[in-house]
N, C-alpha and C positions, 0 to 999 in steps of 0.2 A: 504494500500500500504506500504510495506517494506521500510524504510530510511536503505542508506547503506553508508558505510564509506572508505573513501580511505587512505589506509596508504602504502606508499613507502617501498620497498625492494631491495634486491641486493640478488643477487645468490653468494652462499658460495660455495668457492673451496676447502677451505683445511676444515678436518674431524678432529672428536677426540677431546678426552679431552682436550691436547695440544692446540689446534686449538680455541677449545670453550673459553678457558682462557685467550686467545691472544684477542680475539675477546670482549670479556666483561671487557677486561682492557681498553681497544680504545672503549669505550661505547657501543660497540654495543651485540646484541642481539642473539645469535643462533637461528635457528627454521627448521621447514620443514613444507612442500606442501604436503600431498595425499591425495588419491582418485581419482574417477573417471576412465577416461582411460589413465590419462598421470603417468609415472611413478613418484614416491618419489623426492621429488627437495628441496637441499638443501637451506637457505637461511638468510641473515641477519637484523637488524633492526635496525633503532638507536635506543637508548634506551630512549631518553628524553622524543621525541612525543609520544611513544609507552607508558611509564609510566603514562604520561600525558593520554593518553585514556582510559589507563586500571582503572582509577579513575571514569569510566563512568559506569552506569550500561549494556550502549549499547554495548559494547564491549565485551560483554558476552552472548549474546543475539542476536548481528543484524548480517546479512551480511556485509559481509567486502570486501575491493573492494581491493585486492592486487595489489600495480602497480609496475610492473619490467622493468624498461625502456620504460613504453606506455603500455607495453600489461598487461592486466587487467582478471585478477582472480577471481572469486567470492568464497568467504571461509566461515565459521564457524571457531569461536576457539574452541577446541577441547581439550586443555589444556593447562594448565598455571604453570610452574617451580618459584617458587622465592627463596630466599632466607632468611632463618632462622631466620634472623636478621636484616638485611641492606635491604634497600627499594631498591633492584633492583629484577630484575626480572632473571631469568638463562638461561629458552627455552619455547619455545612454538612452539603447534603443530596447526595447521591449515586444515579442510578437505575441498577438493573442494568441491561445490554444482553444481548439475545440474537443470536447470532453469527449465527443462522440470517435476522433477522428486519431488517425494511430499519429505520432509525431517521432522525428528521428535528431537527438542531439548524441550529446559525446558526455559521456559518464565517468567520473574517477574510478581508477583501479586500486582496492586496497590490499593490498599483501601482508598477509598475518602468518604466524608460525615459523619465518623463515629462522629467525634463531635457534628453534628445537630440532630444526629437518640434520639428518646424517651431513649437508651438504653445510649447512649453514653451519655447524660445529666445526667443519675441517678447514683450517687454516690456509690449506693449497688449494683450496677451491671456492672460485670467484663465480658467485649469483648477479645473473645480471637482469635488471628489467628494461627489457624493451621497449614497454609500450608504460603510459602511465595512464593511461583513459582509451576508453571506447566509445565508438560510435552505435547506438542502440537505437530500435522503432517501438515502440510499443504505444498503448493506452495513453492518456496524461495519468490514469489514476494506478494504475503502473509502472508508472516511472521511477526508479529508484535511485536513492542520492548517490549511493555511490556500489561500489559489486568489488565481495571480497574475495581475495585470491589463497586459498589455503596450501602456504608449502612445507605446512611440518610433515610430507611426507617427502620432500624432495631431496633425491638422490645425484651423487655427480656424474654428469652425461646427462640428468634427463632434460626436456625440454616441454615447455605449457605453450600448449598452442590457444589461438582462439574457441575453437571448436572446445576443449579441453575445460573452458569455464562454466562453471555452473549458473546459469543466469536465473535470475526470479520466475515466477509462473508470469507467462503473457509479453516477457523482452525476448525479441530475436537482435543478433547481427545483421543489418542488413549483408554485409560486406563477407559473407561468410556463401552467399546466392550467388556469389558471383563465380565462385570453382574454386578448385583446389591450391593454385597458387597464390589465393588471398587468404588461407589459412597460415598466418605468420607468427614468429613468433612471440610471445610474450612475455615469459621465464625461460631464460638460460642457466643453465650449471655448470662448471667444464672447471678442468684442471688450470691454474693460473702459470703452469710450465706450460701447457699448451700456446697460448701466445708468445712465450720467449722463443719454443723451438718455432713457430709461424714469424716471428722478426727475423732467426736465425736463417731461413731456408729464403727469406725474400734477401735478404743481406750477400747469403752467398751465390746469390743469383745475380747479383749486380755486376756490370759490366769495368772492368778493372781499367782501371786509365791507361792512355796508351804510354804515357811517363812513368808509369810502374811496371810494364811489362821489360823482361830482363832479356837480354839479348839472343839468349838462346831462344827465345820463342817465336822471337823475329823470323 
């Protein structure tokens, strides 16, 4: 089941760069509302609490419960403006979702157990993560914050594919439809001498300068 978030707004009247400047000196936020069947809807944020959540992973991730005086939105963010430098944020865009209707974003990947796995104990053996998020379709009320990776069984050599993950009732991969060469990886385990002899074998492969070759080979 989906946890969703409510975060308060106001509808923006005035537009423009002007406008936006005004607005982010009085703390607040520019942004906009589409999709769906309602038109484009300007709108504003505070910026404190908005700050404050965009510290979260969910907030990139979950449904979000837009509230404009009561009446209630459900959104995706869709993009996020900051600034350069200074920990403020500039605009953000937001898409409605339909409840009815399957949606496809990119989800965190969390990886639990790797400390207890035989792999994660042995000192010569280097776990690598591939991927740190995926791309999932499902329901809105489906949608899950984030999809954990359990590798307290992982051994050295093995490898977690996509396929490999255990997803909620009702999340598919899209990317998973599309054949076997998009099942990639996601957890690596391999001996950490395996890349020194892989540096070693591209090294002795290298073409020796013709100022160190010795006369006899001339």
């Amino acid at each position: 089941m989906a946890t969703t978030h409510e975060i308060k707004v106001e509808r923006r009247q005035d537009e423009g760069k002007g406008a936006s400047r005004r607005l982010r000196h009085a703390g607040k936020i520019p942004a906009i509302v589409y999709g769906g069947e309602l038109k484009p809807v300007s709108i504003q944020l505070d910026h404190e609490p908005v700050w404050l959540a965009s510290q979260n992973e969910w907030f990139y991730s979950s449904i979000l419960d837009l509230s404009l005086a009561g009446d209630i939105q459900k959104v995706l963010l869709r993009d996020i403006q900051r600034h350069p430098y200074k920990q403020l944020i500039m605009h953000l865009d937001f898409q409605r979702v339909n409840e009815n209707e399957a949606l496809r974003t990119a989800v965190p990947l969390h990886f639990v157990g790797e400390e207890k796995s035989p792999a994660g104990k042995s000192a010569e053996v280097v776990v690598t993560h591939e991927l740190t998020e995926v791309t999932v379709e499902c329901l809105p009320k489906d949608l899950p914050e984030h999809i954990e990776i359990d590798l307290s069984g992982l051994n050295v050599g093995d490898v977690i594919h996509l396929s490999d993950i255990k997803l909620p009732a009702g999340v598919e991969i899209p990317e998973l439809k599309l054949g076997k060469e998009h099942d990639v990886a996601v957890v690596i385990a391999k001996h950490g001498r395996e890349d020194v002899v892989e540096e070693a074998s591209e090294d002795a492969g290298a073409e020796v300068p013709a100022s160190k070759v010795s006369k006899d080979e001339k």
